[in-house]
C-alpha positions as CSV (number, residue, x, y, z in Angstrom):
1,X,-103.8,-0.5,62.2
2,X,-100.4,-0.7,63.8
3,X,-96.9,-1.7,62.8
4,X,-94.0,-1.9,64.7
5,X,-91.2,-2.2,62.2
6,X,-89.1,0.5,62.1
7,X,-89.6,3.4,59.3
8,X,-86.8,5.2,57.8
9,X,-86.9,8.5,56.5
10,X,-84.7,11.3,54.9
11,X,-85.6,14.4,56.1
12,X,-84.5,17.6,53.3
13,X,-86.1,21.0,53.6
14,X,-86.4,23.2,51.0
15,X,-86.7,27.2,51.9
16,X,-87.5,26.3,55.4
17,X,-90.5,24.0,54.9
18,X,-89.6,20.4,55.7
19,X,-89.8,17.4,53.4
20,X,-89.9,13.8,55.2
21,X,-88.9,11.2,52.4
22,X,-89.7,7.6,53.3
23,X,-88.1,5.1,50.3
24,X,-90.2,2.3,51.9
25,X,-93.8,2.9,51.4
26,X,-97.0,1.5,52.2
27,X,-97.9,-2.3,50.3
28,X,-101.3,-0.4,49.5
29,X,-99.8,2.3,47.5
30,X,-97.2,0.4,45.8
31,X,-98.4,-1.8,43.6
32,X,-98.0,-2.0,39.3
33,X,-100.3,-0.6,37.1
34,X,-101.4,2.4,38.7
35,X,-101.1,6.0,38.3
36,X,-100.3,8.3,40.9
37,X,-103.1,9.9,41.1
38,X,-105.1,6.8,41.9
39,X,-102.2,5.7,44.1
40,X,-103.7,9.2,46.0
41,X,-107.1,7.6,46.3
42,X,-106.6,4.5,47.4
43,X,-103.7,6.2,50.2
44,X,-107.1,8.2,51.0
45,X,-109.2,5.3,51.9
46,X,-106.3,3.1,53.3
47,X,-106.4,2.9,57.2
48,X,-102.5,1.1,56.8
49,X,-101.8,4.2,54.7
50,X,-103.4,7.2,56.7
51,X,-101.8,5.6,60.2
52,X,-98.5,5.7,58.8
53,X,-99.2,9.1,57.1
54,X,-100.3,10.2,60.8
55,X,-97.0,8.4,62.7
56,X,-94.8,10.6,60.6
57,X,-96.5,13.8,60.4
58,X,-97.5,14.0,64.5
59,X,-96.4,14.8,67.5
60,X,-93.8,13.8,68.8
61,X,-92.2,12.1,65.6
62,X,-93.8,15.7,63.8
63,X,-95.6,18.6,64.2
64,X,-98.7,20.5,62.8
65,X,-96.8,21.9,60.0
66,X,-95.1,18.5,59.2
67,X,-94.6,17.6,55.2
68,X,-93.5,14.9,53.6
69,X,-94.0,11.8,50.7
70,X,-93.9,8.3,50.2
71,X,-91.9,7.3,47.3
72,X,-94.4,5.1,45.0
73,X,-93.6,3.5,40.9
74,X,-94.1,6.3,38.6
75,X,-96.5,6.1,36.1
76,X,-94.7,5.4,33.4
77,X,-91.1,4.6,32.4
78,X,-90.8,8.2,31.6
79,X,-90.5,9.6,34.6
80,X,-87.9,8.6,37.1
81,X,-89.9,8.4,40.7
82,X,-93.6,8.7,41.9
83,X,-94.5,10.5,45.3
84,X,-97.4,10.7,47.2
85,X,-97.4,14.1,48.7
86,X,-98.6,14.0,52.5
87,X,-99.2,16.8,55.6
88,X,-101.0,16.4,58.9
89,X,-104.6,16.1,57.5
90,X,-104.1,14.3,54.2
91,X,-102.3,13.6,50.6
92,X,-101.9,16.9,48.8
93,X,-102.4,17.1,44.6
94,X,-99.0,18.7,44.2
95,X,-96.1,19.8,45.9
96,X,-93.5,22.3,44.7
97,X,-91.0,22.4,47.4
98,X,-91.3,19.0,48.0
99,X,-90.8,18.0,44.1
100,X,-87.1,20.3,45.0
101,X,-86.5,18.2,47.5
102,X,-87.3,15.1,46.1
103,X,-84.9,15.9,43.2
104,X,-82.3,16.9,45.4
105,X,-82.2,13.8,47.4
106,X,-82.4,11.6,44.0
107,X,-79.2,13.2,42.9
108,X,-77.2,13.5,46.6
109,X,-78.0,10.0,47.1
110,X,-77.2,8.3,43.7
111,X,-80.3,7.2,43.1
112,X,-80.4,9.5,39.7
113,X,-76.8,9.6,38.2
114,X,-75.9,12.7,37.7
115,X,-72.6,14.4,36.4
116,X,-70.3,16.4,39.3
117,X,-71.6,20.0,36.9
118,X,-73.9,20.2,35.2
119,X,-77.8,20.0,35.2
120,X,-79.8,17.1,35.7
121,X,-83.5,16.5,35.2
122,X,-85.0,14.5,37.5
123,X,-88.9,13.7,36.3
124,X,-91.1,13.3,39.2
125,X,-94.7,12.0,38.9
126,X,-97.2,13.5,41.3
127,X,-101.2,13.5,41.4
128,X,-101.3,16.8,39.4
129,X,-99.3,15.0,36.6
130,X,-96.0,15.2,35.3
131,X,-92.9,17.4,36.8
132,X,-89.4,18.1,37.3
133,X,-86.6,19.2,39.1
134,X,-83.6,19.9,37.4
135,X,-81.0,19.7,39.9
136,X,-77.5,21.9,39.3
137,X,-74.3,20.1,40.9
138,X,-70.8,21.9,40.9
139,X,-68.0,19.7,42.3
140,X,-70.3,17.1,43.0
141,X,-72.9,18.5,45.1
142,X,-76.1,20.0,44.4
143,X,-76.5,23.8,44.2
144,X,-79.6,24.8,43.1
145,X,-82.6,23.2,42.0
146,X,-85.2,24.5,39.3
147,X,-89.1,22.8,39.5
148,X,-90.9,23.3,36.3
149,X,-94.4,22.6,36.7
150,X,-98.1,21.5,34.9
151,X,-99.6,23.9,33.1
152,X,-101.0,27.0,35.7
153,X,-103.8,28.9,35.1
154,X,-106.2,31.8,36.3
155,X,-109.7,30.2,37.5
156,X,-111.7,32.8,38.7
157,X,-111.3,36.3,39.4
158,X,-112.8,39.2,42.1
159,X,-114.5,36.5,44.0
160,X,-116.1,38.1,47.3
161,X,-115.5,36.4,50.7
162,X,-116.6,37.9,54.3
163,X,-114.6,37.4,56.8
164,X,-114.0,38.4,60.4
165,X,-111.5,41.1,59.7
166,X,-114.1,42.7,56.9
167,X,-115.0,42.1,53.2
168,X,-112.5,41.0,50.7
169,X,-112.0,40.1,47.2
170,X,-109.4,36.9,45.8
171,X,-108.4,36.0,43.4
172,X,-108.4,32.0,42.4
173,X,-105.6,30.1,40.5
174,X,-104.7,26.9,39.6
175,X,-101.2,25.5,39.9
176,X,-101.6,21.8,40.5
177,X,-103.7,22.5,43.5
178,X,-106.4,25.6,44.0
179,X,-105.4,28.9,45.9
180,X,-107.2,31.6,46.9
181,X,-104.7,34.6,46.2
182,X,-105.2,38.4,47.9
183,X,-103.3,41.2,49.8
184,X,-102.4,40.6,53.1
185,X,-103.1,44.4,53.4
186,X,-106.7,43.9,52.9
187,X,-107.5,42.1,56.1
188,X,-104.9,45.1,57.4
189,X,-102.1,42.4,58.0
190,X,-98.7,41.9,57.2
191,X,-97.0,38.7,55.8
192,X,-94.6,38.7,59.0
193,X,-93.9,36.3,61.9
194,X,-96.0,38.0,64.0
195,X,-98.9,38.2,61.9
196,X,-99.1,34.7,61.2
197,X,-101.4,33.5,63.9
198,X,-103.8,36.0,62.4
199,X,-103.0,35.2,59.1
200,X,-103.7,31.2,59.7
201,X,-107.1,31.9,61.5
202,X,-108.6,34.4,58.4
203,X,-106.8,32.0,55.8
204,X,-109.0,29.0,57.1
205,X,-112.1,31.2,56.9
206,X,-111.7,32.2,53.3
207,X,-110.5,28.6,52.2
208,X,-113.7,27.1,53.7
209,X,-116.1,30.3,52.4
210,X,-114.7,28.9,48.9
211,X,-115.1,26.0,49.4
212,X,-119.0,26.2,51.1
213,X,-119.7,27.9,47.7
214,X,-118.2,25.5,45.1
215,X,-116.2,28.1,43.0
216,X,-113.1,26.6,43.0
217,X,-114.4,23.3,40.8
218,X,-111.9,22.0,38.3
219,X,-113.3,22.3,34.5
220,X,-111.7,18.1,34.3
221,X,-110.8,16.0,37.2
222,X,-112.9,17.0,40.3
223,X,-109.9,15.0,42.7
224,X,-108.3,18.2,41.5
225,X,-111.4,20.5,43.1
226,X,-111.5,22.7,46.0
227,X,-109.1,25.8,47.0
228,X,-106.4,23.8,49.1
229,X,-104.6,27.6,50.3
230,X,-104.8,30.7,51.1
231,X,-102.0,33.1,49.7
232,X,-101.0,36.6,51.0
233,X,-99.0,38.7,49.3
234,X,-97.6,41.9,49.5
235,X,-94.8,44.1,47.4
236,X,-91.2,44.0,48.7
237,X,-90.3,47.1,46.6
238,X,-91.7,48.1,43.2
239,X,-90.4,46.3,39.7
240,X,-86.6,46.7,38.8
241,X,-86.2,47.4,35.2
242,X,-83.1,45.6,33.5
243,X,-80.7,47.3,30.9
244,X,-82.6,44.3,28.1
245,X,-86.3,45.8,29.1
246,X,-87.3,42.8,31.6
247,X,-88.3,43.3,34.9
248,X,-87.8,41.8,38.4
249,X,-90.4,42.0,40.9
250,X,-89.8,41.4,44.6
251,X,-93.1,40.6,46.5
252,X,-93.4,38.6,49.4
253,X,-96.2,35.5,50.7
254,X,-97.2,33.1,53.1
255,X,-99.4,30.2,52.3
256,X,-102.1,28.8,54.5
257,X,-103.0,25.5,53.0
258,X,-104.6,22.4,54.5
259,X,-106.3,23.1,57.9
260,X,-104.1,26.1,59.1
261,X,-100.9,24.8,57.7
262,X,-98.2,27.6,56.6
263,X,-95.5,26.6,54.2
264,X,-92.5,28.2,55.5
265,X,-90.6,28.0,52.1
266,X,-92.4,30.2,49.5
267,X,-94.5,27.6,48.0
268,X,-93.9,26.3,44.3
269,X,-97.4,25.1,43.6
270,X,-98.9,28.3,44.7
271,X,-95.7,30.7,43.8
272,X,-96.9,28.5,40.3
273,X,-100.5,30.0,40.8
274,X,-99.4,33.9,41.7
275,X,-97.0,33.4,38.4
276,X,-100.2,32.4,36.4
277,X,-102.3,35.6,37.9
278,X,-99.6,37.9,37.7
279,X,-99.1,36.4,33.8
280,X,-102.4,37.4,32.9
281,X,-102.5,40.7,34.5
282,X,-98.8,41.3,32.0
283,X,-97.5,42.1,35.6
284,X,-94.9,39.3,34.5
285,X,-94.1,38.8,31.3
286,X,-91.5,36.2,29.7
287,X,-88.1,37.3,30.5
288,X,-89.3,38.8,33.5
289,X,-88.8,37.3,37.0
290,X,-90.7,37.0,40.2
291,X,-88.6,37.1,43.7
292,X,-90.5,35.4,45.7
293,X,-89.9,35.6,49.0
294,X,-91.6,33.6,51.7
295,X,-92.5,34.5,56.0
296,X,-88.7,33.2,56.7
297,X,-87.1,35.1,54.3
298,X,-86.5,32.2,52.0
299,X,-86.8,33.0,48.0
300,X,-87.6,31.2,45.1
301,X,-86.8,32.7,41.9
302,X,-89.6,32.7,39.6
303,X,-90.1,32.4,35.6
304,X,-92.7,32.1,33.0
305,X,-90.7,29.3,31.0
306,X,-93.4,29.2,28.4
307,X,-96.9,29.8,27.4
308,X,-99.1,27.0,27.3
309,X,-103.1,26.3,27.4
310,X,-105.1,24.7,30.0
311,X,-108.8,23.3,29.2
312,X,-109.0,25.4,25.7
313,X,-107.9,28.4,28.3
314,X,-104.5,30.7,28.7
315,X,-102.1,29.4,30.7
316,X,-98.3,29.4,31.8
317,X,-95.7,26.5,32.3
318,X,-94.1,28.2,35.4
319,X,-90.1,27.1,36.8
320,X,-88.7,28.6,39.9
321,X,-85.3,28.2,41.2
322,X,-84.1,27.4,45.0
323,X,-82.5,25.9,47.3
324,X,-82.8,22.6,49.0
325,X,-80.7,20.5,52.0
326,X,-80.5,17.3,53.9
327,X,-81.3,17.5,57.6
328,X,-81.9,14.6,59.6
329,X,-81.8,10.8,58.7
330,X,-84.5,9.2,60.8
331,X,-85.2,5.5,62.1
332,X,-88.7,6.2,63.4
333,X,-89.8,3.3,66.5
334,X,-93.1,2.3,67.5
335,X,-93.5,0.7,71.2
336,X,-96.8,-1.2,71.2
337,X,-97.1,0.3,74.5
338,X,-97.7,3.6,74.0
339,X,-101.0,4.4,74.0
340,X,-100.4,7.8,72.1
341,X,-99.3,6.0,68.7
342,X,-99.9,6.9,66.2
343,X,-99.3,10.4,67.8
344,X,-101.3,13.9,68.1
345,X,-102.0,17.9,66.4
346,X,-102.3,20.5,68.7
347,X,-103.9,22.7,66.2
């Protein structure tokens, strides 16, 4: 399926990893009387849908590691915006940075009121369920932004995996999407530009390992299944101990989700999922927080907000504090001409 209308976007990024915005979204995904999470679904297994989703996110309108969502009706009058989250090989269940973004944007542009400072919730609705940004302004423009996610919870625990640099063990969390969590130090990495290549190629082998085995199953909605990243970590400096008692630790991360993706900011979904495995470890406890700092440097400032249960099970509500920024608006064109619409990945 082609169109040649024109398609606007906003571009934002948030911590380095961009966020493409498009206000007018597919007919097949915008209709009444659907959740998000089946407005996923049917974006799955809409050619319209997943030709646009491939326009935006390719070469040369993107690029491998391209992000973005299409605005959709949120489920409910609760919530002030629905979004379809999108990347180069498909529609994600959840999407931290981009949930900043979104919030951002919904303030900047009006589309949320909000007052010149103070804090403003935006509610966001997303496949995983229900979210929020809480976006602070000072003098009329956004500062900071704080996501407050679903529930997050530990899933499985010492899981082995063979891979081509060795052995390891991973950890598995849930924090609206599946990660496989472990030291970078174990496959004798670094999380560092110039380990990233490396990181990306043994990322992809553990996600699929998982996945061949079927041990990252969600105990209620199976759309929610399978470990969608890979997350290295590795300690910035050991745990500062405050004058009150709490503690701030400073580790750092990549993520390798999708098909070799790496999120450049420090990921809120799976920063979500480290907060929930460090939570049950009592590495982080409520008070404390987690500076989370991603492969560029970028940090998100991390927070058990509350406990919480997940499927009878422990779990953590986790928020986490950054920064997001417009870069780019975009009138994307399509010549009927060119035979490499809607574009190409090079990895």
């Amino acid at each position: 399926m082609q169109r040649t209308e024109p398609i606007d976007t906003i571009d934002w990024h948030t911590g380095g990893e961009p966020f493409r915005i498009v206000p007018s979204s597919p007919a097949a995904v915008t209709g009444d009387g659907l959740t998000v999470a089946q407005r996923r679904v049917i974006a799955m297994n809409s050619d319209e849908v997943q030709w646009m989703r491939a326009l935006l996110c390719s070469e040369p309108r993107g690029h491998a590691d391209m992000y973005g969502g299409f605005l959709v009706p949120p489920d409910d009058a609760g919530a002030h915006l629905g979004v379809l989250f999108w990347h180069k090989d498909g529609f994600s269940t959840a999407c931290g940075h981009g949930t900043m973004a979104l919030g951002a944007w919904a303030v900047a542009s009006g589309r949320v009121p909000a007052p010149a400072d103070g804090v403003t919730d935006v509610v966001v609705d997303v496949p995983s369920g229900r979210v929020t940004a809480s976006v602070r302004t000072s003098k009329g423009l956004v500062e900071e932004v704080t996501f407050t996610n679903v529930a997050s919870h530990v899933h499985a625990t010492d899981i082995p995996v063979e891979t081509s640099r060795g052995p390891v063990t991973v950890d598995i969390a849930f924090g609206g999407a599946m990660y496989a969590v472990l030291p970078a130090a174990a496959i004798g990495l670094k999380v560092r530009p110039q380990d990233v290549s490396q990181l990306i190629a043994v990322g992809r082998e553990i996600r699929d390992a998982l996945n061949t085995a079927g041990v990252a199953e969600h105990p209620s909605d199976p759309r929610l299944s399978g470990v969608y990243g890979t997350i290295f970590v590795e300690e910035v400096r050991p745990p500062r101990v405050h004058a009150d008692g709490s503690r701030q630790l400073h580790q750092r991360n990549i993520t390798v989700f999708a098909d070799g993706e790496v999120d450049r900011s420090p990921c809120g979904s799976g920063t979500s999922a480290r907060v929930a495995l460090l939570a049950a470890t009592g590495e982080l406890r409520p008070g404390d927080e987690l500076h989370h700092e991603s492969v560029v440097g970028s940090v998100f400032r991390a927070r058990i907000k509350k406990p919480a249960t997940s499927h009878g099970q422990p779990a953590v509500i986790a928020s986490m504090t950054g920064t997001a920024h417009m870069v780019a608006e975009c009138r994307f064109t399509v010549d009927p001409r060119d035979d490499l619409v809607p574009g190409f990945v090079l990895r």
